[in-house]
C-alpha positions in Angstrom: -33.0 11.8 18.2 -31.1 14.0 16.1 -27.5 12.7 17.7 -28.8 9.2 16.4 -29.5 10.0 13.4 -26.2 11.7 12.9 -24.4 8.6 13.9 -26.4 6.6 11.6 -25.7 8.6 8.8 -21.6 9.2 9.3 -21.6 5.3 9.9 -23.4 4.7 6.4 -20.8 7.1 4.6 -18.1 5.7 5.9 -19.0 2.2 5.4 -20.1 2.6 1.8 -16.7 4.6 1.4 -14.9 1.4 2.6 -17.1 -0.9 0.2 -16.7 1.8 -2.7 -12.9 2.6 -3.1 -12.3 -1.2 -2.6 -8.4 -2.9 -1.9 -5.4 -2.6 -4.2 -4.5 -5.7 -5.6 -0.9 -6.8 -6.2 0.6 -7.5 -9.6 4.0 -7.8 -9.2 6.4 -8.1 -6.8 10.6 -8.1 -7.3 13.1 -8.3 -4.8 16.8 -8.1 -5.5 20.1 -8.0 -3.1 23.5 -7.2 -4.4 26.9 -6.7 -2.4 28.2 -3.4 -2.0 31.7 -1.7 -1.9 32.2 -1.5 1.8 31.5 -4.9 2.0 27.9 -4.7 3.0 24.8 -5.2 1.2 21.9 -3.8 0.0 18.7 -5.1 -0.9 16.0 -3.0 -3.6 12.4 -4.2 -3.0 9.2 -3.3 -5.9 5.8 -4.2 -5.6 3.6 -2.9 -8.0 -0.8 -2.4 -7.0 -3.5 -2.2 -9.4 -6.5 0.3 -7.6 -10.0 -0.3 -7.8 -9.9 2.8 -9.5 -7.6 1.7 -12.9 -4.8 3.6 -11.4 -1.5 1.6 -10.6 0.9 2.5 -8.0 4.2 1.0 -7.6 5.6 0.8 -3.8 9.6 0.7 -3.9 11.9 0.5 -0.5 16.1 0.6 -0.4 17.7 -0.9 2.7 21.8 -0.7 3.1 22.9 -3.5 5.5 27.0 -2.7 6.9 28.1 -6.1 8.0 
């Protein structure tokens, strides 16, 4: 009985946790590729998140392509 009620309980905190902290939602996203020297090219990417939380968080990626 106890085992059972264990499981019960970690499902219920993890399945408020998941309800609670909510997804990020995307407010801006900006993608930009520019030729380099060596004849290649490389391509910035920024996407921006607003938390459930009021926090933002801002996701950014470089990629260097040599063709």
């Amino acid at each position: 009985m106890k085992k059972a009620f264990a499981t019960l309980f970690a499902a219920a905190v993890i399945t408020s946790t998941v309800f609670t902290v909510g997804c990020s939602t995307e407010t801006s996203h900006e993608e930009k590729t520019s030729p380099t020297l060596t004849g290649g090219q490389k391509h910035e990417e920024t996407t921006t998140y607003k938390n459930p939380d009021g926090s933002t968080t801002i996701d950014h990626s470089k990629s260097v392509s040599h063709d």
